[in-house]
DRENFI-566702 format. One record per residue (C-alpha): y, x, z. Coordinates in steps of 0.5 Angstrom, whole numbers, padded with zeros to 4 digits, always signed. Layout:
<pts>
YXZ...
</pts>
This chain:
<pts>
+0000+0000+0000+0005+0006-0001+0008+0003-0006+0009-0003-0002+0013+0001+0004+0017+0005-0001+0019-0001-0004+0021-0005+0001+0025+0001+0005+0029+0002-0001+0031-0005-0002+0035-0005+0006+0038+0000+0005+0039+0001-0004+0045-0005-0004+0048-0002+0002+0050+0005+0002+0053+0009-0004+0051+0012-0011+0044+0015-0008+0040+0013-0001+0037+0019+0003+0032+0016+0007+0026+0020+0012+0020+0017+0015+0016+0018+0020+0010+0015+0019+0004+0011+0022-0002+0008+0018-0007+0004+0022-0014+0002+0019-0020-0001+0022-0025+0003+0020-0021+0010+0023-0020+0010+0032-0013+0013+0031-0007+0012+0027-0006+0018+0021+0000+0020+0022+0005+0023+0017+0012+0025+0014+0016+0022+0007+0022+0022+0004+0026+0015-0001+0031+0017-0006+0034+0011-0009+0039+0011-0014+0044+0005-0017+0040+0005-0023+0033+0004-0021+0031+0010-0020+0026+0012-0014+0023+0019-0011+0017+0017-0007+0015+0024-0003+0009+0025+0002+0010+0031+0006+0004+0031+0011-0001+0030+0012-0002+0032+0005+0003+0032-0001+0005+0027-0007+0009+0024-0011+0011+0018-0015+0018+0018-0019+0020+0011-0022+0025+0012-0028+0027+0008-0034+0021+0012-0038+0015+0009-0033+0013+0012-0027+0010+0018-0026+0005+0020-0020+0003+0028-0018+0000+0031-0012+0001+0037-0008-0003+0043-0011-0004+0050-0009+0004+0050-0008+0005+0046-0016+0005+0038-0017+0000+0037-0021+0000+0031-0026-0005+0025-0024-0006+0019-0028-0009+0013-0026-0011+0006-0029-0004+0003-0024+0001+0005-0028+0002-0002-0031+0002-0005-0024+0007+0000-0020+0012-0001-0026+0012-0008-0024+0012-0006-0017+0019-0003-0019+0021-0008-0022+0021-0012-0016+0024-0006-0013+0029-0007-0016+0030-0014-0016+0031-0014-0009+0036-0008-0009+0040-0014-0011+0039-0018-0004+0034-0022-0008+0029-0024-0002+0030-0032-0004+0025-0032-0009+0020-0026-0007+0020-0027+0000+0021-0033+0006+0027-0029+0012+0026-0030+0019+0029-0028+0023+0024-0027+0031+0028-0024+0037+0031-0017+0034+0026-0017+0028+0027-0020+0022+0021-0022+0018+0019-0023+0011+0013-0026+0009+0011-0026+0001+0012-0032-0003+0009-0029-0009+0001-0030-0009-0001-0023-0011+0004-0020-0006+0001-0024-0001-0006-0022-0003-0005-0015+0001+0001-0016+0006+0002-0022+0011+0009-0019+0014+0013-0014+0014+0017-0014+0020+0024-0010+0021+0028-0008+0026+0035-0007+0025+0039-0001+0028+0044-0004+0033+0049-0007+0030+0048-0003+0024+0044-0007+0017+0040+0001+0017+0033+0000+0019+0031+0003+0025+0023+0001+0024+0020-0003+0017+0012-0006+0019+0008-0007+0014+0001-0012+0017-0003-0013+0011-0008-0018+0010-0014-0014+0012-0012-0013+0019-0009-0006+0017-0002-0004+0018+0003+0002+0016+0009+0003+0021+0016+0007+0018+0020+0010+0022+0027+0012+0020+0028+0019+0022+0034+0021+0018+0039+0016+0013+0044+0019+0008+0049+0015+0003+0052+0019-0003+0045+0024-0003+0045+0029-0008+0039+0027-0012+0041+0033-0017+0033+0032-0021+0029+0028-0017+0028+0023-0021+0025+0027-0028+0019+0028-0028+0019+0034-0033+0020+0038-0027+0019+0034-0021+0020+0042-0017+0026+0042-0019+0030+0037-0013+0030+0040-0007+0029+0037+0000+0036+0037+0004+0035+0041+0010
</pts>
């Protein structure tokens, strides 16, 4: 569900901020089969054209750059991102499509808003959404539209907690998104 929590990080934070959203994560993956969490590290560059960098940092390294050509995924090897292609392309395209829809703030057709104590809950009100995620909780910094904590629950039980460990508007993005040379960006500091 990488995509799903990427998608929705970006879309708090895309419409609100400046040209290109910095945002990184701690997060925490929980699934029945395992006794503990897999925890791990990943950065969201975010563009006002649409343009996404999705980075896994720990506990292994991958990539997946949306752009207007497609989307690209790599993974982390021998220090090098290698190319990977995969029969989803299609469907994460689509998923970035609705990324960028809801960059927009158009949660209207795509999910029902709840506010519940100091969450606000989005259940999805398309079928295929709702096949994998029950709910995504969100916990808002104090007096600030900036997302403290994104939960995913998906359908099977199994959940995917973010936790926003740094935020910066206006990012410089200067070759995060082309996926010719992916090691070109580098990670701010």
């Amino acid at each position: 569900m990488k995509i799903g929590v990427f998608a929705f990080a970006l879309a708090l934070a895309a419409p609100l901020f400046g040209d290109c959203v910095y945002i990184a994560m701690d997060t925490e993956k929980s699934v029945e089969i395992l006794d503990f969490p897999v925890r791990g590290k990943a950065v969201l560059l975010a563009d006002d054209a649409g343009n996404i960098r999705w980075q896994t940092l720990t506990p292994y390294g991958s990539l997946t750059i949306s752009n207007a050509r497609g989307v690209f995924q790599f993974e982390l090897s021998g220090g090098e991102w290698k190319s990977l292609s995969s029969g989803f392309g299609a469907a994460v395209k689509r998923v970035a499509q609705e990324v960028r829809k809801i960059t927009t703030g158009d949660f209207g057709s795509s999910y029902e808003v709840r506010k519940s104590g100091t969450h606000i809950e989005l259940v999805p009100k398309d079928a295929a959404a709702g096949k994998f995620v029950s709910i995504i909780k969100v916990k808002p910094r104090e007096g600030s539209k900036i997302p403290l904590e994104v939960e995913f629950v998906e359908v099977s039980g199994d959940r995917t907690v973010l936790k926003i460990s740094d935020f910066s508007e206006n990012a410089s993005a200067a070759g995060a998104f082309d996926e010719k040379n992916p090691a070109a960006f580098k990670l701010p500091k």
